[in-house]
MARKE-632875 format. One record per atom (N, C-alpha, C): x, y, z negated. Coordinates in steps of 0.001 Angstrom, whole numbers, plus 524288, in hexadecimal, padded with zeros to 5 digits. Atoms other than C-alpha are relative to their C-alpha. Example, Ala and Ser with C-alpha at 12.3 -4.5 7.8 and 13.67 -1.06 7.14 Angstrom:
8037A7FB5A80000
8300C7EE6C7E188
80384804B080000
7FCCC7FB5A8003C
835667FBDC7E41C
7FCFE804427FD26
This chain:
7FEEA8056A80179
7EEC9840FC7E52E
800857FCC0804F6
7FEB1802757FB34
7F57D837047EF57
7FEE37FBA37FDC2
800DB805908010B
7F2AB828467EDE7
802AD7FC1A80403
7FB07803617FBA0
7FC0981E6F7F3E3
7FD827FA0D7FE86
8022A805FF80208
7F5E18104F7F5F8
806097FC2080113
7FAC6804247FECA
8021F8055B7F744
7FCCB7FC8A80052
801FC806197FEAD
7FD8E7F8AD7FE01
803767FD4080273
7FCC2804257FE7B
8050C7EC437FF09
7FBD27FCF580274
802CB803847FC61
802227E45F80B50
7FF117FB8F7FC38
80198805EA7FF23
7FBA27D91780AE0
801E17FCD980086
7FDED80371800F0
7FF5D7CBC68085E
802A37FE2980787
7FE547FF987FB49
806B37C8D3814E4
802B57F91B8013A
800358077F7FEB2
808807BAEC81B2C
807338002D802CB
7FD14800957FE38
816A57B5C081FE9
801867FD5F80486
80010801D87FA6A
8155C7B18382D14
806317FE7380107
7FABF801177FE90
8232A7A98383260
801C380554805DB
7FC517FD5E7FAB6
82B647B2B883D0D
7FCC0804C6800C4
8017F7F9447FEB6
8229F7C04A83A9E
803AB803267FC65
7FD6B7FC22802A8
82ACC7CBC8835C5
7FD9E8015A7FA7A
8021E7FE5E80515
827E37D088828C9
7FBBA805548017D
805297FB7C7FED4
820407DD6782F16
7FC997FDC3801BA
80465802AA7FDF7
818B17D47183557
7FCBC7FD607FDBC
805E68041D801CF
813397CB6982D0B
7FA838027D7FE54
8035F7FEA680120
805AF7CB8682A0D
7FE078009A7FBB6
803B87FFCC80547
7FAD17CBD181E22
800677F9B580048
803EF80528800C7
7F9127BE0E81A14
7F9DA8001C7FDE2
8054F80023800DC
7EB527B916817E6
7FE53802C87FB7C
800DB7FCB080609
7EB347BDF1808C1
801F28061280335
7FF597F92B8001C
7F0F37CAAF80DED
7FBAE80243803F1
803717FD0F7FDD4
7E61E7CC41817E2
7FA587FFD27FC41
803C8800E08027A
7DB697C85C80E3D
800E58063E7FCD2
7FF3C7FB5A80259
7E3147D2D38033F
7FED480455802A7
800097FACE7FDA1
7E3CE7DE8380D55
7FA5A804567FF62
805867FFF48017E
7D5A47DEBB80D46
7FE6C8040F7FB77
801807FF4E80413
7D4D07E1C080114
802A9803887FD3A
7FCB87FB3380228
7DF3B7EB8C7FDAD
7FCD2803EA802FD
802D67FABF7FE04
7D68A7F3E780789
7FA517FFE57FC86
805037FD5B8036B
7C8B97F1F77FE86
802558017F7FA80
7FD857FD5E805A7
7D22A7F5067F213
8005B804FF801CA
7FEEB7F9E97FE58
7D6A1800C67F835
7FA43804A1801ED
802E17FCEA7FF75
7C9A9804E47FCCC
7FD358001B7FC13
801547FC8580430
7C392804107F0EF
80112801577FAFA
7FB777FE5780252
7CF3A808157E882
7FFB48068780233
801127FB937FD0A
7CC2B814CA7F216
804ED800EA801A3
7F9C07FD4E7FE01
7DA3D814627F726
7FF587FF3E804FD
7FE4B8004B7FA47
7D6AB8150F8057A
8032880395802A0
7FC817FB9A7FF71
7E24881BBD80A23
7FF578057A8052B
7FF527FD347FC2B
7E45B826968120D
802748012B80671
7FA298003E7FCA4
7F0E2822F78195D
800CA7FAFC7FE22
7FD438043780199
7F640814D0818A8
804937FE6C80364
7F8B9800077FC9A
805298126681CC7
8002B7FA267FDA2
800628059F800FB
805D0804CA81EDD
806967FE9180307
7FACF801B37FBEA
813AA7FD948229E
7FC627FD5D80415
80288803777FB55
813407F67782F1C
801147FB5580108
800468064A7FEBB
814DA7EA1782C5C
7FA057FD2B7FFB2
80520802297FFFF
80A197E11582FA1
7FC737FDFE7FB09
802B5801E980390
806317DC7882337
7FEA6805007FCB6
800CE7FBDF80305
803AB7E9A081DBC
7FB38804DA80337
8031D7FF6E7FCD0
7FE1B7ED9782AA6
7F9FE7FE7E7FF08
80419803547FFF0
7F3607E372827EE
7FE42800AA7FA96
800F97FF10803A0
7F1FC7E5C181B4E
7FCBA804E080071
8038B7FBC87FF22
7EDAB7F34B81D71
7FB807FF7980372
80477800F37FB97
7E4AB7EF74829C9
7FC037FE277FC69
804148037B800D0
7DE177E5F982138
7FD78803FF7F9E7
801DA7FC3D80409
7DB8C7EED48145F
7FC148050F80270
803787FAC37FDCD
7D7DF7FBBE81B8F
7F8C57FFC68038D
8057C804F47FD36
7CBE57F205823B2
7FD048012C7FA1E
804328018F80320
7C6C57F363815A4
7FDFC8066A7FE20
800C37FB208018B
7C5818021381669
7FC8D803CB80451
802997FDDD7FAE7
7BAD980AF881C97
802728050F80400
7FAB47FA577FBE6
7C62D814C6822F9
8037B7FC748009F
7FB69801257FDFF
7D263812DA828A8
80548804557FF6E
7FD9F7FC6180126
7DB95819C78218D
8044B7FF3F80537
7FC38801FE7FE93
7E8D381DCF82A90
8041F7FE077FE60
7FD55806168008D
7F2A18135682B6D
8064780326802EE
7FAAC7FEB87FCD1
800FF8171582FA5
803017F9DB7FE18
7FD4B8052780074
8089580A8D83053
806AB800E5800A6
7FB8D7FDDF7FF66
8173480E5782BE6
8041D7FB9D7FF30
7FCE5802407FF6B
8234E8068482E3E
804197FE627F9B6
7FC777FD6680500
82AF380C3282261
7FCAB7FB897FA91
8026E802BE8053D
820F38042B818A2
802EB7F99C7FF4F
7FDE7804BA7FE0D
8269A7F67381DD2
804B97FF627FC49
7F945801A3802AC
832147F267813D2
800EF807137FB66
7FDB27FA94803F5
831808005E80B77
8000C800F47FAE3
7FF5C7FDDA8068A
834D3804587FE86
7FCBB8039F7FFB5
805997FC1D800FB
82D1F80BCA7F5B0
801DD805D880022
7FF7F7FA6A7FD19
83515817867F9E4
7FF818014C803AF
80107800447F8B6
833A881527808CC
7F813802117FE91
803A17FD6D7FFD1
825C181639804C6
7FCF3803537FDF9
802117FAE780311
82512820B87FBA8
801168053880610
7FD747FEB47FD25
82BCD827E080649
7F9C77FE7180518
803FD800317FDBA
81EDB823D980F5D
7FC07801D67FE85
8030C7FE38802B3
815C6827D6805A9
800A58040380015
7FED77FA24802CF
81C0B8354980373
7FEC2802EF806D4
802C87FD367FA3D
818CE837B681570
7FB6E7FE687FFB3
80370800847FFF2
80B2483660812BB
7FCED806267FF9E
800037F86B7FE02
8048F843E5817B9
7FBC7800157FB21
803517FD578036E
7FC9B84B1480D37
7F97C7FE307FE86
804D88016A7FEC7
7EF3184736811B7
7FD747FC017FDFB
7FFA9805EC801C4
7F0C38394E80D61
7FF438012A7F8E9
8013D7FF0F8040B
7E9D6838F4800AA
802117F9E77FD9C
7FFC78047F80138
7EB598286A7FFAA
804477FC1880451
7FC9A802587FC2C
7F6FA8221780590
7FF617F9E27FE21
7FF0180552800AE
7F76A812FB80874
805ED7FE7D8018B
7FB248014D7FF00
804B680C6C809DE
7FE3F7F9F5800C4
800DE803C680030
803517FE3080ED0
805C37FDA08009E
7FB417FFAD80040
80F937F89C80C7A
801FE7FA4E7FD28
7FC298047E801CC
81A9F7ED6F80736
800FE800117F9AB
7FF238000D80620
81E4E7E8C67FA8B
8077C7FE9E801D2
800957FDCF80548
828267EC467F45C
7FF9E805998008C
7FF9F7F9FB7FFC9
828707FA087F9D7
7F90A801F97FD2C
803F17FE8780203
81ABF7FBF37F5E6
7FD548016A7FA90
7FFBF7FDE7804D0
81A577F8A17E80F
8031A802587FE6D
7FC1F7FD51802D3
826387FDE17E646
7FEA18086380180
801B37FA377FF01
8214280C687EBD8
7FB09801517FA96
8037A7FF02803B9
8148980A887E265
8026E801F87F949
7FB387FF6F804B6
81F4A809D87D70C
8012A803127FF43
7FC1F7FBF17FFB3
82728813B37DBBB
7FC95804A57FF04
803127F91B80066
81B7081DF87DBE6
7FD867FFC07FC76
803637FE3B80609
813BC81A627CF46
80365802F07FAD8
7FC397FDE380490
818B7822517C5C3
7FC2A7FC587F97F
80402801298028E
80AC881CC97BE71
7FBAF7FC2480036
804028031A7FE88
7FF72812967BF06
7FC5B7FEAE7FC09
805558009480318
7F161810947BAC1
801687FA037FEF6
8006E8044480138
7F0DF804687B3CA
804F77FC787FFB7
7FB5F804548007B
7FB0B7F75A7B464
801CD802298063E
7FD247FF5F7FB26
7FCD47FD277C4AF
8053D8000180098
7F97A8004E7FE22
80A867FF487C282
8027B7F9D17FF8A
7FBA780532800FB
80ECA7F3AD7BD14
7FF047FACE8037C
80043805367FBA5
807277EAC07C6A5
802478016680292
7FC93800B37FC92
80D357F0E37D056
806C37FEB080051
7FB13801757FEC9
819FE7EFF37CCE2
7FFB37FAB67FE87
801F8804AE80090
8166E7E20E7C8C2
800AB7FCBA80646
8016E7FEB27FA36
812557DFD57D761
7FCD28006780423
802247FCE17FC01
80D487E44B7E395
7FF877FBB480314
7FF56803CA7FBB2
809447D8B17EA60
7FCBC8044A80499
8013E7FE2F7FB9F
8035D7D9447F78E
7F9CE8018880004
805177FD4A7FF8E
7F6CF7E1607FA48
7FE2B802CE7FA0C
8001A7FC7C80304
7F96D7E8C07EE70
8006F80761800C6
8016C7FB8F7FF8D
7F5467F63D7ED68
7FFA3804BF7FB52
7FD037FCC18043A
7FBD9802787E591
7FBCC804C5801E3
801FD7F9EC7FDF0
7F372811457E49D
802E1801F47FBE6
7FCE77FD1E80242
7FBD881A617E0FA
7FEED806BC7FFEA
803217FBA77FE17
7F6BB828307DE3C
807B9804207FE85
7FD2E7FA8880135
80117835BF7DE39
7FE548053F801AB
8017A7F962800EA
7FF85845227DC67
80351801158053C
7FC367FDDA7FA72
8051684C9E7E95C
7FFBC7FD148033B
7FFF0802457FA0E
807A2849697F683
803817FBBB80159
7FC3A805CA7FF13
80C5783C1D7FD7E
807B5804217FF51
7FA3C7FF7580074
819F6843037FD5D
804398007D7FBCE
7FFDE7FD3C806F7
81A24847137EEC7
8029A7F93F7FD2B
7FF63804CA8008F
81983836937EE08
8076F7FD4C7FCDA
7F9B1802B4800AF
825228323B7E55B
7FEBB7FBCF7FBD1
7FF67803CB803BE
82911828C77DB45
7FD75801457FB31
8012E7FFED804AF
821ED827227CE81
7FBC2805707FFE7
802A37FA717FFF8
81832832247D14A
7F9BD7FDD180150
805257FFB27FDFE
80AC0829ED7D4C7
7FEE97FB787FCB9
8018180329804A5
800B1822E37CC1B
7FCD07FA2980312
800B3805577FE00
7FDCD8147F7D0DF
7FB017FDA17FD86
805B27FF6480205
7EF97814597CF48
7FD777F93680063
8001C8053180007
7EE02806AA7D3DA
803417FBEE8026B
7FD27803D17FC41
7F2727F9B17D864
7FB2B7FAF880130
802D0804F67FE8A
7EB567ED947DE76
803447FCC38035A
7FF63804C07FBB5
7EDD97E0FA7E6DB
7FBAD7FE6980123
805978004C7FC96
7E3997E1387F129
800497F8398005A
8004780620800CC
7DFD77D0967F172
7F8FE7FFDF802C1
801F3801E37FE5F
7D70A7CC657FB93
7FCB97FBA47FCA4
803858060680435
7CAF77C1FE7F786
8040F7FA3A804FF
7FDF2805147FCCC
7D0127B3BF7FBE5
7FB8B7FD35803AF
């Protein structure tokens, strides 16, 4: 059994004359981040492997969640997540080496919900329909499948939960 977490950055602030990779977390998204890492830890999805794009607000997002965890899972920070469809990152999911029992993906909307979509074939509870509903920011998809990250295709994994991690004010 493989388990695939999907996390949408954090609420992200619009600063005048920074690039879009650049911008940051706004204040709500550094408060949220927080808190998608004590969901996840005791949800028990501390991952194994987390493939984070490299834009800064996703960057920070992960920094500030994983702070709420007593390990440090590894972190590869991949280019390819930045602007991708949910085949660009099925297609990331499927080079994930054997070993990797719990993959994290930290990642963009719409490629994100739209990958969660693309791989539930099934879901416990109303999960499907919130998500396709939507995926705001610091929302968080577990997705379980049979076989190996490469096996990973469409309509083949059961979408065990969903949340939107939400910082206290």
């Amino acid at each position: 059994m493989r388990r695939l977490v999907v996390l949408r950055h954090a609420k992200s602030a619009w600063p005048p004359d920074v690039e879009d990779q650049e911008r940051p977390l706004a204040k709500r998204g550094r408060r949220d981040a927080p808190a998608a890492g004590r969901w996840l830890r005791a949800a028990d999805c501390v991952p194994d492997l987390v493939v984070c794009s490299t834009a800064e607000r996703t960057r920070q997002t992960w920094e500030l969640a994983t702070a709420q965890f007593d390990t440090s899972p590894t972190v590869r920070h991949d280019p390819r997540l930045y602007g991708a469809t949910a085949d660009e990152l099925l297609a990331v999911v499927r080079e994930t080496p054997d070993s990797v029992r719990t993959l994290l993906l930290v990642g963009h909307s719409p490629g994100v919900q739209d990958l969660v979509l693309l791989l539930a074939a099934e879901a416990l509870g109303d999960a499907l329909e919130r998500t396709r509903e939507k995926f705001p920011t610091c929302a968080i998809a577990v997705l379980t499948q049979q076989g190996a990250w490469p096996a990973a295709a469409p309509s083949t994994a059961l979408l065990t939960d969903v949340a939107v991690a939400r910082g206290s004010r």
